[in-house]
C-alpha positions as CSV (number, residue, x, y, z in Angstrom):
1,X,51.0,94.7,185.9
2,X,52.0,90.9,185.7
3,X,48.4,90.1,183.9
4,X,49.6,92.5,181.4
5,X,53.0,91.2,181.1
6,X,51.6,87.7,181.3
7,X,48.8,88.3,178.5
8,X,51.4,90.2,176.1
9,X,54.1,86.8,176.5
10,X,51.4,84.7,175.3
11,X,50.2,86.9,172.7
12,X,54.2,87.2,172.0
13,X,54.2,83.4,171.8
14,X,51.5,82.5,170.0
15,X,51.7,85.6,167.5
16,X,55.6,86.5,166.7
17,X,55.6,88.5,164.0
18,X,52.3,90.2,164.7
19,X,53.6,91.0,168.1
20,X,56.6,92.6,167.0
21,X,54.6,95.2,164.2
22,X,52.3,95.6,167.5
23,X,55.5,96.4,170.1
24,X,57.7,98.1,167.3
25,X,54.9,100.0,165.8
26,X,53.9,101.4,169.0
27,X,57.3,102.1,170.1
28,X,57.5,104.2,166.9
29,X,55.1,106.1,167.9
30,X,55.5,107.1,170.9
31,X,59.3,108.3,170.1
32,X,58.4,109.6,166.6
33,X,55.6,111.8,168.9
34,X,58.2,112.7,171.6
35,X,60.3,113.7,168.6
36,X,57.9,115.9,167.3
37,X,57.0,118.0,170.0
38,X,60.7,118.8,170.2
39,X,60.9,119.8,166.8
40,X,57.9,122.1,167.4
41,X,59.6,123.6,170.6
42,X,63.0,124.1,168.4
43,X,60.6,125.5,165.7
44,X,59.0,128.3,168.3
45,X,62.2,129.4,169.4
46,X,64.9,128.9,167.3
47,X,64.0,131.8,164.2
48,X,64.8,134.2,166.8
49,X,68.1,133.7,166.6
50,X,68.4,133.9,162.9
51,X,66.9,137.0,162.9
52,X,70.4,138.8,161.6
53,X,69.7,136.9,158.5
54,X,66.6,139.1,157.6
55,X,63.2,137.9,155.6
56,X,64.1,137.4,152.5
57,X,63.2,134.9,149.9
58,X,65.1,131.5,150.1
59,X,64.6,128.4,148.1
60,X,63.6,127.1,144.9
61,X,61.6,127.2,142.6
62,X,60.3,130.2,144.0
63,X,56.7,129.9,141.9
64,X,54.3,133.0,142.0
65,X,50.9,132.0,143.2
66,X,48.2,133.1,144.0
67,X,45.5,131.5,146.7
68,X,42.3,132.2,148.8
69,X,43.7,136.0,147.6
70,X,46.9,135.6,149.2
71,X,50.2,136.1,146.7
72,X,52.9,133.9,147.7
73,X,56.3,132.2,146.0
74,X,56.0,128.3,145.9
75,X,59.0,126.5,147.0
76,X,59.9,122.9,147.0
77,X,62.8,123.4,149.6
78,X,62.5,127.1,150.8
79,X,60.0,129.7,152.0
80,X,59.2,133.1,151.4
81,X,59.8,136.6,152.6
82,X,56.1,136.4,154.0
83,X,56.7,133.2,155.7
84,X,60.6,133.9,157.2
85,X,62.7,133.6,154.2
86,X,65.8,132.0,154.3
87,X,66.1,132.4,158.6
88,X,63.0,130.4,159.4
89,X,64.3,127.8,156.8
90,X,67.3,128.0,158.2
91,X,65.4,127.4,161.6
92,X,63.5,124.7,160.3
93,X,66.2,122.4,158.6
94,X,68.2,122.5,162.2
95,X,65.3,122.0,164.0
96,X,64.2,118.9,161.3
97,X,68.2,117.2,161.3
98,X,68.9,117.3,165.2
99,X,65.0,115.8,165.3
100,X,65.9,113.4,162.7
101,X,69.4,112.6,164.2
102,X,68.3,111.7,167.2
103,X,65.1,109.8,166.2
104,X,67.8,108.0,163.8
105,X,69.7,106.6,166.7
106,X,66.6,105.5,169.1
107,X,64.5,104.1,166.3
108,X,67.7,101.9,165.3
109,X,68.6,100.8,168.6
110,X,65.7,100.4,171.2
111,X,62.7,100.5,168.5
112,X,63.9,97.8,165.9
113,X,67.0,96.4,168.0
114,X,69.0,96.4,164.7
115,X,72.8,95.9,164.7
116,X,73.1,96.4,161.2
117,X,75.6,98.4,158.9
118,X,74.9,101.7,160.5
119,X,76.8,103.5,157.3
120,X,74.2,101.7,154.6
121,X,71.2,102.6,157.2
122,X,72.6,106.4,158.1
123,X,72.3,106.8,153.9
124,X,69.1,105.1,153.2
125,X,67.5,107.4,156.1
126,X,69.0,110.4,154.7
127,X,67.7,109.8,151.6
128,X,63.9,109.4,152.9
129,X,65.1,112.2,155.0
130,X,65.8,114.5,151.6
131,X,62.3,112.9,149.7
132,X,60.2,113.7,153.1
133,X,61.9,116.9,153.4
134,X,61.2,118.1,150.0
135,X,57.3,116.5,149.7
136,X,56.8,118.1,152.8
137,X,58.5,121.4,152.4
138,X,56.5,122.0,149.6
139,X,53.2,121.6,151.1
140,X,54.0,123.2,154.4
141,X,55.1,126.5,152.0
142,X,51.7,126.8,150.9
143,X,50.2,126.3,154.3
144,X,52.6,129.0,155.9
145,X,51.5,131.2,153.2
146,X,48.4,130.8,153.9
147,X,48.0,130.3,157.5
148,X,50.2,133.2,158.3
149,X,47.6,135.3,157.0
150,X,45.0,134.1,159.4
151,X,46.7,132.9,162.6
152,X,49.6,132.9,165.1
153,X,53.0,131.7,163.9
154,X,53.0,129.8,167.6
155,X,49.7,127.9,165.9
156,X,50.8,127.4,162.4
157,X,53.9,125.9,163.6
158,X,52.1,123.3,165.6
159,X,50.4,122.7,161.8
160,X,54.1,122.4,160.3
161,X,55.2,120.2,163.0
162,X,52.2,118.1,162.7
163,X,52.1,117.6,159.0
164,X,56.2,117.4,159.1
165,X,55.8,114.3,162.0
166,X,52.8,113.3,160.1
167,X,54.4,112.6,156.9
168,X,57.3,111.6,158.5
169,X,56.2,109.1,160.5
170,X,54.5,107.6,157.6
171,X,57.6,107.0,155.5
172,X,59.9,106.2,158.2
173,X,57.8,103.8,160.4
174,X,58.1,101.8,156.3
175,X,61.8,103.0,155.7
176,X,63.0,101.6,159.5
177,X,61.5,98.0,158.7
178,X,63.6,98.2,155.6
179,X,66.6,99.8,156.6
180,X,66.8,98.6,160.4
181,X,66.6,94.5,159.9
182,X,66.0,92.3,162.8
183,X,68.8,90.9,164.7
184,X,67.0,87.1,163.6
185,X,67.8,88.5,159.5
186,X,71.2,90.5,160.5
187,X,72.3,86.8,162.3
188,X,70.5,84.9,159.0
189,X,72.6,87.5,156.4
190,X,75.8,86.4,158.5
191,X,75.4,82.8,158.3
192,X,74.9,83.3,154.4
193,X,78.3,85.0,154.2
């Protein structure tokens, strides 16, 4: 274990900046993966308990379409009747914030060590969190549709989950490097003050 330690200090050293995309990109990962599979296991269970709110359809635009013979409503935020209706979104949007939330909090602190404004970063995250949310919502509508005709919900959930994180991951890992500054640019934004 010391080689390793030893070989990453020098790499560290010799490559600072590279070395940081290296340890914060793979930190990213890991907890944006970790992340996900607890979104998937809030996914699984949690429209049980909004049963009581019945399948009906929730969202919007609520678009008629028809695909691979299968009629469904297109939403951009939202599902279908077919797909859950308005408790599996309801399911889905808890299951995406408390994910989100706490991804929020360990990205910012042990991922990119930032110290920053943690009001201006909470608000630029929840915006990508809206845009992702709504990108993503309206592709995962049509899958649901569509992969609810052919398989398990326990198997096209791992799809939403997957395409969710996916996505997600994508936008945030470039969202957190702008959002979450270094300590090194927090300290250099200080000294401009």
């Amino acid at each position: 274990m010391e080689k390793i330690k030893d070989l990453w200090n020098k790499f560290a050293q010799s490559h600072p900046k590279l070395s940081q995309w290296v340890r914060e990109g793979g930190l990213f990962v890991i907890v944006s993966n970790v992340i996900t599979v607890f979104k998937y296991l809030l996914l699984t269970f949690l429209p049980a308990a909004f049963a009581f709110m019945g399948s009906q359809d929730f969202g919007f635009p609520g678009i008629d379409i028809t695909l691979f013979g299968i009629e469904f409503k297109w939403y951009i935020i939202g599902y279908g009747a077919d797909q859950g209706g308005a408790a599996y979104f309801t399911a889905y949007m808890i299951a995406m914030v408390i994910g989100e939330v706490i991804n929020f909090f360990i990205q910012r602190k042990y991922v990119f060590r930032s110290n920053g404004n943690i009001v201006r970063q909470g608000a630029w995250y929840f915006l990508a969190f809206c845009v992702v949310t709504c990108v993503v919502n309206s592709i995962n509508c049509i899958w649901a549709a569509v992969a609810g005709h052919f398989v398990d919900p326990w198997l096209y959930n791992i799809g939403t989950t997957v395409l969710n994180g996916g996505v997600s991951m994508v936008v945030f890992f470039v969202v957190n490097k702008i959002v979450f500054e270094s300590k090194k640019e927090e300290e250099k934004e200080k000294c401009e003050e």
